[in-house]
N, C-alpha and C positions, 0 to 999 in steps of 0.2 A: 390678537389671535388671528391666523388664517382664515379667512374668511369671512371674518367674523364681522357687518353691518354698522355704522353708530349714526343718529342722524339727530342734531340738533336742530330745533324751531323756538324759532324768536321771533313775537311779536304777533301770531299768527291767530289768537283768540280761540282755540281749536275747544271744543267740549272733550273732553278726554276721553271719558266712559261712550259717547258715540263714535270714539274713532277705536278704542278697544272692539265694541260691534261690529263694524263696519270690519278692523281685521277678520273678527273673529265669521264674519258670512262671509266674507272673500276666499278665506281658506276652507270652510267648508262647503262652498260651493265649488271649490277645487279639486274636491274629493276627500279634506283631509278629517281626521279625528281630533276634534280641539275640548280642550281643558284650559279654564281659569286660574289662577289663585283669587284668592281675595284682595280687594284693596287695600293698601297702606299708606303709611304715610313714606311708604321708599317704592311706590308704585304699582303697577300692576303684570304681572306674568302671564302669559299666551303660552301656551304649547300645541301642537300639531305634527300629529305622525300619518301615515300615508303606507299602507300595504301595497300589495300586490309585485310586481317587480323589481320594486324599492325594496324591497326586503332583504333582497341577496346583496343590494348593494349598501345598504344599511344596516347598522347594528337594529336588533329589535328593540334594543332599550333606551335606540338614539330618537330625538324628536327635533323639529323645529320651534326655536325658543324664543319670544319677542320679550323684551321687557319694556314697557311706559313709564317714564318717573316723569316728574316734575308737574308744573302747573298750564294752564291752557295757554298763556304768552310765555311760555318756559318750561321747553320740555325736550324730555331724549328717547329716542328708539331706539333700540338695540336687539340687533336681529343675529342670532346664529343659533347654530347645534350645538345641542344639551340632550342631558340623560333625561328622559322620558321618565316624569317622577309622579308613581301613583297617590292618588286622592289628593292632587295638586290643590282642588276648590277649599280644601281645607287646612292647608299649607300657609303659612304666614309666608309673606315677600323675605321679610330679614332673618328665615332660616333658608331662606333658597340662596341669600349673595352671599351662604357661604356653604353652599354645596356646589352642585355642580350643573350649574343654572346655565354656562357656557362652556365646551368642552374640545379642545386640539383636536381636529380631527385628520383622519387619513385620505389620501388621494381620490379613491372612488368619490369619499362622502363631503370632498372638499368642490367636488367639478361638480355633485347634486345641491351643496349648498350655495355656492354660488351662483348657478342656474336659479334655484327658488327664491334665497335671497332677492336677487335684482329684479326680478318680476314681483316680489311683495313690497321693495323699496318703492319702487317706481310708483304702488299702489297706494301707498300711504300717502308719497308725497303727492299723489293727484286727490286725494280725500284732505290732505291738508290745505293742499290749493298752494 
Protein backbone atom coordinates (compact mmCIF):
# COMPACT_ATOMS: atom_id res chain seq x y z
CA UNK A 1 0.00 0.00 0.00
CA UNK A 2 1.12 3.75 -0.62
CA UNK A 3 2.36 4.84 2.22
CA UNK A 4 1.75 2.51 4.15
CA UNK A 5 4.80 1.82 7.17
CA UNK A 6 5.88 -2.19 8.31
CA UNK A 7 8.70 -2.36 10.72
CA UNK A 8 10.04 -5.61 11.85
CA UNK A 9 12.08 -6.13 15.34
CA UNK A 10 14.16 -9.16 16.12
CA UNK A 11 15.62 -9.91 19.12
CA UNK A 12 14.98 -6.57 20.90
CA UNK A 13 13.11 -7.98 24.31
CA UNK A 14 10.71 -4.85 23.91
CA UNK A 15 7.35 -5.25 26.53
CA UNK A 16 4.82 -4.70 24.11
CA UNK A 17 1.91 -3.33 26.15
CA UNK A 18 4.64 -0.54 27.21
CA UNK A 19 5.50 0.31 23.90
CA UNK A 20 1.58 0.32 22.82
CA UNK A 21 1.73 3.31 25.89
CA UNK A 22 4.40 4.91 25.06
CA UNK A 23 2.63 5.18 21.10
CA UNK A 24 -0.37 5.74 22.49
CA UNK A 25 1.15 9.18 24.86
CA UNK A 26 3.26 10.16 21.89
CA UNK A 27 0.32 10.58 19.92
CA UNK A 28 -1.73 12.30 22.31
CA UNK A 29 0.67 14.42 23.41
CA UNK A 30 0.64 15.32 19.57
CA UNK A 31 -2.60 16.53 19.82
CA UNK A 32 -4.21 13.49 18.60
CA UNK A 33 -7.57 11.42 19.67
CA UNK A 34 -6.53 7.78 20.21
CA UNK A 35 -8.48 4.56 20.72
CA UNK A 36 -7.44 0.92 21.56
CA UNK A 37 -8.73 -2.39 20.45
CA UNK A 38 -8.27 -4.93 22.72
CA UNK A 39 -5.52 -7.38 22.89
CA UNK A 40 -5.24 -10.79 20.88
CA UNK A 41 -3.65 -13.07 19.98
CA UNK A 42 -3.11 -11.27 16.30
CA UNK A 43 -2.19 -8.24 18.28
CA UNK A 44 -3.05 -5.00 19.06
CA UNK A 45 -4.64 -1.82 17.05
CA UNK A 46 -3.87 2.02 17.86
CA UNK A 47 -5.95 4.45 16.05
CA UNK A 48 -5.46 8.29 16.02
CA UNK A 49 -7.38 11.10 14.29
CA UNK A 50 -6.43 14.83 14.63
CA UNK A 51 -9.00 17.79 13.83
CA UNK A 52 -8.62 21.08 13.01
CA UNK A 53 -7.01 21.78 9.48
CA UNK A 54 -6.55 18.14 8.97
CA UNK A 55 -9.96 17.90 8.30
CA UNK A 56 -10.31 19.54 4.97
CA UNK A 57 -7.51 17.45 4.10
CA UNK A 58 -8.67 14.25 5.47
CA UNK A 59 -11.58 12.25 5.23
CA UNK A 60 -13.52 12.48 8.77
CA UNK A 61 -13.78 8.96 8.81
CA UNK A 62 -9.94 8.55 7.97
CA UNK A 63 -7.61 7.84 11.18
CA UNK A 64 -4.10 6.95 11.83
CA UNK A 65 -3.92 3.08 12.12
CA UNK A 66 -0.84 1.33 13.91
CA UNK A 67 -1.17 -2.36 14.32
CA UNK A 68 1.39 -4.56 17.01
CA UNK A 69 1.46 -8.17 16.52
CA UNK A 70 3.84 -10.69 17.58
CA UNK A 71 5.94 -11.18 20.72
CA UNK A 72 8.58 -8.92 22.56
CA UNK A 73 11.79 -10.60 20.52
CA UNK A 74 9.33 -10.98 17.45
CA UNK A 75 7.31 -8.37 16.49
CA UNK A 76 5.70 -6.07 13.52
CA UNK A 77 4.47 -2.51 13.33
CA UNK A 78 2.52 -1.48 10.84
CA UNK A 79 1.66 1.95 10.45
CA UNK A 80 -0.81 3.68 7.88
CA UNK A 81 -4.44 5.13 7.28
CA UNK A 82 -7.59 3.41 8.06
CA UNK A 83 -11.24 4.08 8.54
CA UNK A 84 -11.72 5.55 11.74
CA UNK A 85 -13.73 2.52 13.41
CA UNK A 86 -16.21 3.41 16.24
CA UNK A 87 -16.01 1.66 19.76
CA UNK A 88 -12.68 0.17 18.55
CA UNK A 89 -11.87 -0.69 22.51
CA UNK A 90 -14.41 -3.22 21.91
CA UNK A 91 -13.53 -4.51 18.64
CA UNK A 92 -11.75 -7.84 18.34
CA UNK A 93 -8.16 -7.42 16.29
CA UNK A 94 -9.54 -10.55 13.91
CA UNK A 95 -12.50 -8.63 12.73
CA UNK A 96 -10.46 -5.50 12.08
CA UNK A 97 -7.75 -7.58 9.36
CA UNK A 98 -10.69 -7.91 7.61
CA UNK A 99 -12.13 -4.79 7.37
CA UNK A 100 -10.50 -1.93 6.65
CA UNK A 101 -7.83 -1.57 9.34
CA UNK A 102 -5.52 -0.06 6.23
CA UNK A 103 -6.92 1.69 3.41
CA UNK A 104 -5.34 3.25 -0.44
CA UNK A 105 -5.32 6.50 0.02
CA UNK A 106 -5.28 9.77 -2.00
CA UNK A 107 -2.74 12.43 -2.68
CA UNK A 108 -3.54 15.02 -0.12
CA UNK A 109 -3.75 12.23 2.64
CA UNK A 110 -0.88 10.22 1.19
CA UNK A 111 1.87 13.56 1.73
CA UNK A 112 -0.09 13.78 5.50
CA UNK A 113 0.55 10.31 5.99
CA UNK A 114 3.84 10.12 5.23
CA UNK A 115 4.75 13.25 7.04
CA UNK A 116 3.08 11.55 10.28
CA UNK A 117 4.09 8.27 9.57
CA UNK A 118 7.92 8.86 9.59
CA UNK A 119 7.98 10.98 12.62
CA UNK A 120 5.82 8.06 14.58
CA UNK A 121 8.37 5.38 12.87
CA UNK A 122 11.28 7.30 13.96
CA UNK A 123 9.49 7.25 17.53
CA UNK A 124 8.94 3.78 17.87
CA UNK A 125 12.12 2.91 16.71
CA UNK A 126 13.90 5.34 19.45
CA UNK A 127 11.53 3.56 22.30
CA UNK A 128 12.68 0.27 20.86
CA UNK A 129 16.13 1.22 20.99
Amino acid sequence: MIGEKVRHYEGKNTDLNSLKEKIQQYLEGDGFKVQLSPPSEHGTVIQARKGGFLSAVIAADRALSILIDGESNNFTVRVGIGKWLEHLGVTAVEALLISEIFLLVDIPEMLWNVHVENKLVKEIDSIVG
